[in-house]
N, C-alpha and C positions, 0 to 999 in steps of 0.2 A: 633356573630362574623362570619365574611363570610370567611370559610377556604377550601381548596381545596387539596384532595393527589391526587400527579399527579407523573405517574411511565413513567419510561424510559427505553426499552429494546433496548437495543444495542448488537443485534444478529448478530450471520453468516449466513446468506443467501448463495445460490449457484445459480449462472446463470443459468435458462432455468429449474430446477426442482421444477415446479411450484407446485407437490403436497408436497416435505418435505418441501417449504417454507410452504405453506398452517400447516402444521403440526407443525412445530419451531416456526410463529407467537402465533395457537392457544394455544400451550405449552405455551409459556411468556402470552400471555394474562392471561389464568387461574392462573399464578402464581401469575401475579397483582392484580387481583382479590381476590385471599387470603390473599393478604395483605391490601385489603380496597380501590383500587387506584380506584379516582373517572375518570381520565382521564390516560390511556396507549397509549405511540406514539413511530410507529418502524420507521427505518429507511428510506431511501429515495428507492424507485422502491424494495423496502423487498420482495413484492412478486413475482416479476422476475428475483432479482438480477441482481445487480448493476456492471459496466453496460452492458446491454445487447446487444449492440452496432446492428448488422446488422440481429440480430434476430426480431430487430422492423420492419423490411420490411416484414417478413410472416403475412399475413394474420389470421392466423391460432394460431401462438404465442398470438398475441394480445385478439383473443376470446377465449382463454384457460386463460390466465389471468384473463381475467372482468369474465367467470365462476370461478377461484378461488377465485378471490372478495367477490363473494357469499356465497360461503361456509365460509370464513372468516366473513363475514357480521354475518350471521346465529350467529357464537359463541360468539358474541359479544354481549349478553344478559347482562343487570346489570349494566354493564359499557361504555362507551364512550370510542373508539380506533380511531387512526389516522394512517393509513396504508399507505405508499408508493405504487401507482401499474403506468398501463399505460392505460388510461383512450381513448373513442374514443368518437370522435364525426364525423366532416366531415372531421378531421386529428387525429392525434393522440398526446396527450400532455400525460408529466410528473408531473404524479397526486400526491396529497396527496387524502384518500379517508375518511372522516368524519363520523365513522359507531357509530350506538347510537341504543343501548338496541334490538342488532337484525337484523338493517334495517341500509341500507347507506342512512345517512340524508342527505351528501352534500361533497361539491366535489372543492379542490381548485386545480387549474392549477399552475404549476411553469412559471413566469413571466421574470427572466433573462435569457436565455438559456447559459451558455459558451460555448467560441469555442477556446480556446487557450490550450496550451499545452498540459493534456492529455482527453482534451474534444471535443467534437464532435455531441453535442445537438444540434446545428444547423441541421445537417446535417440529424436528425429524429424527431424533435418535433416542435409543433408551439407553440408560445408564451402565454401566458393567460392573463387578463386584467383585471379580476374580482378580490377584496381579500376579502371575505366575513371572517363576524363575526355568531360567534354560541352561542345563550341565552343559556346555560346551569343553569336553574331557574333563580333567578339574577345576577347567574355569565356570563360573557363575555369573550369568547376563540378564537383563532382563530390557523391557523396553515400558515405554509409556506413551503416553500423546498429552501435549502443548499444556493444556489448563491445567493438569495433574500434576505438571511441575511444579505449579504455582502454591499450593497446598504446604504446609512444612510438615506437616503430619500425614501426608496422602500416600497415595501408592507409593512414589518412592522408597518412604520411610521404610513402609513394610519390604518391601522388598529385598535392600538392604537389609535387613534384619534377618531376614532370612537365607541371607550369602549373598545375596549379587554382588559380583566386585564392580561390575559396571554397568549402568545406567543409561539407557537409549532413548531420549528422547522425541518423538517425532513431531513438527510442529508447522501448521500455519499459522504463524503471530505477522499480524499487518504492522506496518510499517507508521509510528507519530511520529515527529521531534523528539528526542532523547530516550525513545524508550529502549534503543539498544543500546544504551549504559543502564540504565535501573536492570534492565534485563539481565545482564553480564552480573549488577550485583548480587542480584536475585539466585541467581545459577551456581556462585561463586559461594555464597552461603549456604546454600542448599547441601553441594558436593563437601563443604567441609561439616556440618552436622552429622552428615548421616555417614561420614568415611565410606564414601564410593566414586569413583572413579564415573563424575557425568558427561554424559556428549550428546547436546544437543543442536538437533538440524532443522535448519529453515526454509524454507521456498523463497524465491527470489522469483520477480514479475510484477506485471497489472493484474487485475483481476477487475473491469469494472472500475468501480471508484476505490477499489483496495487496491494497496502495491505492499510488495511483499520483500524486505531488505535482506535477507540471506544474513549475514552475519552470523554462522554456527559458531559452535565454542565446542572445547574439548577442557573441560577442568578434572586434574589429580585429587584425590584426597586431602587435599591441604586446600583447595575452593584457588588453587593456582592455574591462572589458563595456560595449558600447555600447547594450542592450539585456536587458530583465529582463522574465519570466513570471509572472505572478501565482501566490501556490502555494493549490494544489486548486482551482483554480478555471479552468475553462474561456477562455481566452482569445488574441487574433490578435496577434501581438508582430511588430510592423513596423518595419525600419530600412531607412535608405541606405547602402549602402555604399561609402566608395573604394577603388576597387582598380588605380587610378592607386598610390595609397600603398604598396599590398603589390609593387608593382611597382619602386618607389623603393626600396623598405627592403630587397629582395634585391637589388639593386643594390651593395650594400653591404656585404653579407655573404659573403665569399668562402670559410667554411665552405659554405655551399651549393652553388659550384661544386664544391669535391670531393666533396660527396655526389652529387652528381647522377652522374660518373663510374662510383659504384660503384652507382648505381640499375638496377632493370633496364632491361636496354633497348629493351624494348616494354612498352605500357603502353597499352590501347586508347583510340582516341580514335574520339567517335562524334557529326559535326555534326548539327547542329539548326539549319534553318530560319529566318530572322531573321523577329521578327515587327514589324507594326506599332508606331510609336510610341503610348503611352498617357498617356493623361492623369497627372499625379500629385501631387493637392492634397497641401495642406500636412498634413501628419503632427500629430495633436496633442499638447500636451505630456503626456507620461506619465513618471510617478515610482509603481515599486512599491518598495514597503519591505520589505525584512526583517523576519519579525516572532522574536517570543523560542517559545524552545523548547516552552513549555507552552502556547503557544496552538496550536503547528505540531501539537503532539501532540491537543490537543484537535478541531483543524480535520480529519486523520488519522482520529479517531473518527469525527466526524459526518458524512465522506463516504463510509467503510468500510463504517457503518452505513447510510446513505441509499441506497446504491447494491446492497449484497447485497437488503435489505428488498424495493426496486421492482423492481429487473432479476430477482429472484425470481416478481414478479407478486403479493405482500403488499401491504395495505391499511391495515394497523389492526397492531400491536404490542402485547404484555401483558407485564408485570414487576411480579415478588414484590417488594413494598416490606416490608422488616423495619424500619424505619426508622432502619438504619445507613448508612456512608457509602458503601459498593459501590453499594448499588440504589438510592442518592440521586442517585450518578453516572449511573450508569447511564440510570436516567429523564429525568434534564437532557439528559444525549447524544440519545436517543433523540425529546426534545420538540424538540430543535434540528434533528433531521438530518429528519422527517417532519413538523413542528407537532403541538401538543399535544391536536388533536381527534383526529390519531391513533393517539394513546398511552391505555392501559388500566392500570393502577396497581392494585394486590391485597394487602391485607396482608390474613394467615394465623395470627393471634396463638394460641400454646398457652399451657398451665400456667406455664409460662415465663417470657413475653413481658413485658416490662416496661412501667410506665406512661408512661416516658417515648420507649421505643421506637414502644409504638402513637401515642401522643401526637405523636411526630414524624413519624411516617410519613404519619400526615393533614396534617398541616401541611404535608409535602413537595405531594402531593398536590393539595392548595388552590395552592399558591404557583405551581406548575406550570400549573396550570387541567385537571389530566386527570381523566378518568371514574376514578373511586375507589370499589373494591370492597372488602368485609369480609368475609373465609371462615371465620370462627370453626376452630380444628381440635382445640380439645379436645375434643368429644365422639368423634370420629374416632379420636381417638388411644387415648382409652377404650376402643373398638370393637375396635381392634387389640389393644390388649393382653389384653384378652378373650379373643380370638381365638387369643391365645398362651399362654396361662395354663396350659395343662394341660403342652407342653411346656417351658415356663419355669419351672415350678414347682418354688421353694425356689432359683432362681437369682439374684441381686443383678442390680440393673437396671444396666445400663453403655453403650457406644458404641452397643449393637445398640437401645434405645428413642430414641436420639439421632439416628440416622437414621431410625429409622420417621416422625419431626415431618418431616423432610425428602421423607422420601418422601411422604408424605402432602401434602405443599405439592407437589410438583413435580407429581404426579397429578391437582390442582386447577388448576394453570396448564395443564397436558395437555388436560384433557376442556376447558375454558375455547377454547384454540385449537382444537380439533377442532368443536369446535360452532359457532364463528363464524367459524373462517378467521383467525385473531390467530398470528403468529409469538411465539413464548417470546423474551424477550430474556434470559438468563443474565444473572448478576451475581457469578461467581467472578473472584478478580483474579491476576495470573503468580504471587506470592507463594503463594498458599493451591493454585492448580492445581501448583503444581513440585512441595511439598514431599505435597503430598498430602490437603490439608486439606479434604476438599471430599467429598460421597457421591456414590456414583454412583448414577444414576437418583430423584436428589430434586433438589438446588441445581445439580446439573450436566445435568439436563434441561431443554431448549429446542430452538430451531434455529441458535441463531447468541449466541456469547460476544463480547462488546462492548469487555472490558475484559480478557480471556482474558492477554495480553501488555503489562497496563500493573502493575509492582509497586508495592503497596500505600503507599509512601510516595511515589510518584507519584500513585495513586488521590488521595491530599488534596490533595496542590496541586491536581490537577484540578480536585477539588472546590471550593478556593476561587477556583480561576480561572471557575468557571462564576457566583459568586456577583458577582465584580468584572465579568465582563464584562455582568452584567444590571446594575449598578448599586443591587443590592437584596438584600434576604436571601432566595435564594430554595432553599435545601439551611439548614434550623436550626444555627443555632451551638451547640446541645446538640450533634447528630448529629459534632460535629469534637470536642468538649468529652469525651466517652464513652468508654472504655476498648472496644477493637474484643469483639463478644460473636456466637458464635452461638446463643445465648440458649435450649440445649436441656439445660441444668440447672441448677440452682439457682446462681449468682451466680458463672457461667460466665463467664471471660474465654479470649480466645484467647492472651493470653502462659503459659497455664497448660498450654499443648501447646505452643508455639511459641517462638521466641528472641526479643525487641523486633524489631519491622519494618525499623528501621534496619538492625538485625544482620542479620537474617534474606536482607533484601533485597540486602547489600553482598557475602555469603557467596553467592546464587544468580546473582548476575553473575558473581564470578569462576571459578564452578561451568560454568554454563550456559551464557554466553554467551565466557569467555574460556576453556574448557577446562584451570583451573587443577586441580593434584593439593593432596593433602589437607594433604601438607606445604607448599607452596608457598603456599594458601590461612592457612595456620597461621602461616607467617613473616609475614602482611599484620597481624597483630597479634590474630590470634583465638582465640577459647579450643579447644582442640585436640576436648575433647569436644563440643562445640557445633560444630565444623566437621561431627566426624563424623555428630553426629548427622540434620544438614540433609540429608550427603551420602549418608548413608542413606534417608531419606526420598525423593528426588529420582530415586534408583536403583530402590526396589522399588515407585515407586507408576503406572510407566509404563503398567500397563494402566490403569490409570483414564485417562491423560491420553488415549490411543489410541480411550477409548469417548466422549469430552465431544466439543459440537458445535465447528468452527470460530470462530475469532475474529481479530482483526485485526493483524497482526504491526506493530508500533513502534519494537522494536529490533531489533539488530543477528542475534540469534539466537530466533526465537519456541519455544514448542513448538508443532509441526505442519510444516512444510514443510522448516522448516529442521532439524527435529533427529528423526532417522531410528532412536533406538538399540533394541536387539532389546527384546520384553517378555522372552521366557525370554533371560535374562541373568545366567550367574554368578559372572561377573567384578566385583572388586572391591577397590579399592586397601588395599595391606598398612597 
């Protein structure tokens, strides 16, 4: 019987620290190793972390890499490993690196490059042409990278066609809303077209505004997943494989014989060395589950956030608690992804501020267990308008003291992180950042937006998914109960600028993320002047979004990576 354990590490990686990847690879490799795995494959680019966007212009990055190759190759005695790095020749491509008992046997280049949304391969890598196959004794392997899966006639194909019984995929794919079920179908289809035996590996982490969900998959020939990834979570996903079966089952498919006719007719083939027989205890049983959308999203949070935070070299984090639902979230996120000794908590209360706001926000505070701070800012605000009084004078107070309260908080959270080293966690959410609701350099000053691409009627479920999964009340049921306020004049609600969040929210998806027109939008059942007016909003407030910190992309389309449109921009639909 021709059987094959073949392990998959879906690790954290960090951009540019080429010697702890070098250290995190050889850790999971040994690991695999103890457990018998005849084949271990890391992620895509694992050894310089994924992606490394304009670090591929140094000279210098790129040969500190292919020397960490090396020392990665070295540890790679016993077993067969399939490494992501960035490979040079007379350019420089996005490798998979084929290391066998020691030595780099062989070397596949990534053949799709993407250039669309938050990718930018074009713009650093050339293309490769080659898919070789690896005789591992009489078994038949071969590997790929991430977009080449995605092809139904791509590399794979061929490669299979030319014997591989199994399929290695390497992969940085970021993390939306659902895409790891399409993905799974994707994979599942793939593996039973081409009768090969797929396993595809993922990176898990932040990355910036990417986070990266792990969820690898191991499918049989039948596009059956015999194997599942834990999602965000670092872990070694081990199967056996028959490849006696993928053998039997094209046996039987005489569609295959004509393709193969029309395949090309070289296709590199590059032997490998048989190694010793190894030991291979028993596997133990594992069951990961799927879990539901709003936990995936919240799990998303807390490692987007965890991972910018530390791989930044932060310690301690600080958030404006107004004691609404944004900075409720926010701070839950934030106690989860670091522990809550290292979270700082600030309400800022003006003329304003409500008694049930400040009342909440401590409450948030306590329930949390974080260091809770009180910045009084009316007097401050006094000071300011004092300060403006000569040219203000005989003008009606309007938006411009509305943002002063903001600015004035954001300058306290400011000098707060300057003095101690505390990162600003923001607390605007995709809703108030699209249409424009938000100041610049008050609520939109920080280092890093947490919830930047979660809309507002996702913000609450959030919020109560943080409350069920403690088992306790730990975000006030006033704070859900409360008409949303930014609470910088007098019995201020945000629907008194804005449409209901519902509407609001249902109008910026087909806006923003489905690139709907104004009439198209209109025919979904919307009131015509309420479309225009969002669409309005969403169009001229793009420098604000241009100047706010990063945050963590969720869906399908965020603002930042993914949406490129000019600030001077005159264009706009009739």
């Amino acid at each position: 019987m021709k059987r094959l354990r073949i392990g998959l590490a879906q690790v954290n990686p960090t951009v540019g620290d080429l010697e702890g990847n070098v250290r995190l690879i050889l850790d999971w490799m040994e690991r695999a190793r103890t457990l018998g795995c005849d084949v271990v494959a890391f992620p895509e680019l694992a050894l310089t972390g994924y992606p490394p966007e304009d670090l591929l212009f140094k000279p210098a990055f790129i040969e500190a890499n292919l020397r960490a190759l090396e020392e990665v190759a070295r540890g790679s005695r016993g077993l067969t490993a399939i490494v992501g790095f960035v490979d040079k020749r007379d350019d420089i491509f996005n490798a998979a690196a084929v290391l066998h008992d020691g030595h780099r046997a062989g070397v596949y280049h990534k053949q799709y490059l993407p250039n669309y949304g938050v990718f930018d391969e074009n713009r650093y890598f050339q293309a490769g042409t080659d898919a070789p196959v690896f005789a591992l004794g009489e078994t038949l392997i071969a590997a790929n990278i991430c977009e080449d899966i995605w092809y139904p006639t791509g590399p794979t194909t061929a490669q299979a066609l030319a014997g591989a019984e199994l399929v290695i995929t390497i992969n940085g794919s970021p993390y939306h809303v659902g895409k790891g079920h399409f993905r799974e179908k994707m994979l599942a289809t793939r593996a039973a077209d081409d009768l090969v035996c797929l396993a595809f590996v993922n990176m898990i982490g932040g990355q910036d505004e990417l986070v990266f969900d792990g969820q690898s998959f191991v499918f049989n020939e039948k596009g059956e997943c015999i194997a599942r990834g834990k999602t965000f979570e670092e872990d070694l996903i081990v199967a056996d494989l028959d490849l006696d079966a993928v053998f039997r089952a094209r046996l039987h498919d005489s569609r295959r014989r004509k393709e193969k006719l029309r395949a090309p007719e070289r296709v590199p083939r590059i032997e490998l060395h048989p190694l010793a027989a190894t030991p291979k205890p028993p596997l133990p049983a594992r069951e990961v589950e799927r879990i539901e959308p709003v936990e995936e999203i919240y799990k998303a949070l807390v490692v987007g956030t965890r991972d910018y935070v530390r791989k930044n070299g932060f310690r301690r984090i600080v958030v404006g608690l107004s004691g609404g639902i944004d900075s409720s979230l926010v701070a839950a996120l934030a106690c989860e992804a670091l522990g809550a000794e290292n979270v700082a908590g600030v309400t800022m209360p003006s003329p304003y501020s409500s008694t049930g706001t400040r009342g909440d926000a401590k409450r948030l505070g306590k329930n949390l267990g974080i260091e809770f701070l009180t910045l009084p800012i009316t007097a401050v605000f006094k000071a300011f308008k004092g300060a403006l009084a000569r040219p203000f004078k005989g003008l009606k107070e309007d938006v411009t003291e509305e943002n002063i309260q903001a600015r004035i908080r954001g300058t306290l959270l400011m000098a707060l992180s300057n003095k101690f080293g505390w990162l600003v966690l923001t607390t605007g959410n995709k809703s108030e950042i699209g249409v424009g609701y938000c100041t610049l350099y008050g609520d939109m000053a920080g280092g890093f937006a947490v919830i930047k691409d979660v809309p507002k009627t996702m913000v609450y479920k959030l919020a109560r998914h943080v409350n069920e999964r403690a088992g306790r009340v730990v975000i006030p049921e006033s704070v859900f109960e409360r008409p949303p306020s930014a609470e910088l004049r007098p019995d201020q609600t945000d629907q008194d600028t804005l449409p209901p969040y519902p509407v609001l929210d249902a109008i910026l998806e087909a806006y923003v993320e489905g690139d709907k027109s104004l009439k198209e939008i209109t025919a979904l059942g919307f009131d015509t002047a309420t479309v225009r007016k969002v669409v309005g909003m969403v169009d001229k407030n793009e420098y604000k979004r241009r100047q706010g910190p990063i945050g963590i992309k969720i869906t399908p389309r965020a603002f930042g990576r993914d949406w490129r449109l000019p600030i001077v921009n005159r264009f706009r639909e009739p």
